[in-house]
N, C-alpha and C positions, 0 to 999 in steps of 0.2 A: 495038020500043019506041023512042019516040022520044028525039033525045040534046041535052041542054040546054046551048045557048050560052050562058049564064046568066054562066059563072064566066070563061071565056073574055075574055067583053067587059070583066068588073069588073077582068080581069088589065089588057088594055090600057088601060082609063081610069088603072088604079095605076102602066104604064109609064110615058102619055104624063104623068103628074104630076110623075112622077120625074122624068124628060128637060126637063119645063119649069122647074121648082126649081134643078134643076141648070146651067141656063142662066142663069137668074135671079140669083143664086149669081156666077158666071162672070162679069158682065156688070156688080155691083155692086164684087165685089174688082176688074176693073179699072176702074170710075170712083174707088176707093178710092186704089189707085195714084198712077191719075193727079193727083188731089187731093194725095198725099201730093209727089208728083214736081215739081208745079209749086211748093210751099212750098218745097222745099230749096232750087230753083232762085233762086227772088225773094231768099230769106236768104243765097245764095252771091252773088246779083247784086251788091248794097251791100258796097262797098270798104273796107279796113281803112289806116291809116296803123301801120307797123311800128315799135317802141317801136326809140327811139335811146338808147344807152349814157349813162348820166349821168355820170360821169368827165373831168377835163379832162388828159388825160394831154399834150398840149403844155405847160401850164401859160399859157397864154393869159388875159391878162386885159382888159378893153377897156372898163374904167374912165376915165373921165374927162370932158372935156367938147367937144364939138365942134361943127364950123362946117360946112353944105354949101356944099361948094368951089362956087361960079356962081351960089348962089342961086336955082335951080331946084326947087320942087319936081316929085314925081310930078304928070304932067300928067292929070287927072280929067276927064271930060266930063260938061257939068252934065246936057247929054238923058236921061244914061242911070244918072238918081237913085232911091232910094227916099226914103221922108221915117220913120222908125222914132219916131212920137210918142210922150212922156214923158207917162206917166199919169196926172199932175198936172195938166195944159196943158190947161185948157177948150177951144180952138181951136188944135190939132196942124195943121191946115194952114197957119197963119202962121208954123211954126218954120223958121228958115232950116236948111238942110241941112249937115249937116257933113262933114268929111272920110269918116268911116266910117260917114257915109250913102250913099256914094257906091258905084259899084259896076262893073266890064267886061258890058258886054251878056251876060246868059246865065250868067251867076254870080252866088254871093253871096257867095263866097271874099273879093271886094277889100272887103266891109265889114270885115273885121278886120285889113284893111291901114292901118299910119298912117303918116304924114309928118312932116317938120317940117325948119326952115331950122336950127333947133339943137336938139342933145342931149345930155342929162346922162344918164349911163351908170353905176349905181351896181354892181359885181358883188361877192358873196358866194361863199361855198365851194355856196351849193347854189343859185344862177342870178343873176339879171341886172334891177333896173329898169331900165328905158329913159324917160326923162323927154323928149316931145316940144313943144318952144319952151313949156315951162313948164306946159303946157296940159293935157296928156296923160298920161301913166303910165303903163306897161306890163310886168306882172311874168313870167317868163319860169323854169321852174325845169327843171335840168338832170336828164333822164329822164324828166320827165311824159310820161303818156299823158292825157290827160284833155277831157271836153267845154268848149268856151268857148262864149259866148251872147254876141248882140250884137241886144239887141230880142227879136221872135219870131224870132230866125235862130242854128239850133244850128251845130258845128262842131266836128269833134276836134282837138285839137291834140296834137303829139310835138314834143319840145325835146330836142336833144342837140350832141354835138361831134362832129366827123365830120373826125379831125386837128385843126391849127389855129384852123379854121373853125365858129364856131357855127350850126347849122343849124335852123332852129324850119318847120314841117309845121303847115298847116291846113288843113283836108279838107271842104268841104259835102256838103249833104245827095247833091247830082248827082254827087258825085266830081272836081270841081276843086280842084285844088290850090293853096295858096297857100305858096309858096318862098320864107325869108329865109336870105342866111347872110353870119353877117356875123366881119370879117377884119380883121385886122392888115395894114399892110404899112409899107414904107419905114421899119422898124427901129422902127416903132409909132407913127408921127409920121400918119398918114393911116388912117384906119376907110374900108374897103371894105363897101358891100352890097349885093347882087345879089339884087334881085327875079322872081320867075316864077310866073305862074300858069297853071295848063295842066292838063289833062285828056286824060291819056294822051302821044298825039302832037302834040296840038290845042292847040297854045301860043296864050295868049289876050294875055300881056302879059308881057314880059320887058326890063328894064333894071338898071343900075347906078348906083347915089350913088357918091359920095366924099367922108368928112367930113375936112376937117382939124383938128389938133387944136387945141385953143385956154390 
């Protein structure tokens, strides 16, 4: 009597199903993975600026009005401008550029840098305007974390005291940083401020003012 390979074969077509499914299977959980692996990686890559104590426990205050000692502002180089045009302005290429239009090659950190040859310094129990040569304004509150805009250009900023010294942190989109911290000295007769902006190790632009007082 002859013996029927019949069920035999239908087994192995049911193995090699199995074996391929389960491959299949195998081969989507790790592209799942990897999808998931490369998201946490991008979301851990973007940098965070760490919230600064709002408290002024020196009692530091650096109210008043001041003169920069030489007359030098921060030195800006016109090559390496953007032009951030006001939406009003039928013809944004005629606008002349201003100070925080201006920018360190490779950042965009130095547009919410400002200057000025004078400043009025108004402080509060909870931060600081900074009035630069009239023109300017700049409101600073002890403990923010918060985004600041300047155009289409985001940026975090952190504002605190770090001892004597007020420290204020702007961060772009690349992770540059932009460093102010500004100081008392000579018994409060002179406003120190120390600028820096850098990216890691990679210092792009580092100096000091000196305002006298007036």
């Amino acid at each position: 009597m002859p013996v029927s390979i019949l069920p035999n074969a239908r087994a192995k077509v049911g193995v090699d199903r199995l074996l391929w499914n389960t491959r299949r299977m195998k081969r989507i959980e790790f592209l799942l993975a990897a999808i998931v692996a490369a998201t946490l990686v991008g979301c851990a890559a973007k940098p965070q600026l760490l919230p600064r104590p709002g408290g002024n426990p020196a009692g530091v205050d650096l109210s008043g009005n001041w003169e920069l000692r030489g007359g030098a502002e921060i030195p800006l180089v016109e090559e390496q401008t953007i032009v951030i045009p006001k939406r009003s302005s039928p013809r944004p290429e005629e606008q002349r550029p201003t100070r925080r239009d201006r920018r360190v090659k490779g950042t965009s950190a130095h547009v919410f840098l400002e200057s000025g040859k004078s400043l009025k310094i108004t402080q509060t129990a909870y931060g600081v305007f900074i009035s630069y040569d009239r023109a300017v304004v700049e409101e600073y509150n002890f403990g923010e974390n918060r985004k600041v805009e300047v155009g289409p250009i985001e940026a975090q900023r952190v504002t605190g005291w770090e001892g004597p010294a007020l420290v204020i942190e702007t961060m772009d989109d690349d992770g540059n940083v932009l460093t102010e911290r500004w100081r008392l000295d000579e018994g409060g007769s002179v406003l120190g401020r120390d600028i820096r902006i850098a990216r890691g190790d990679d210092v792009k632009l580092s100096l000091e003012q000196v305002f006298d007082r007036r």
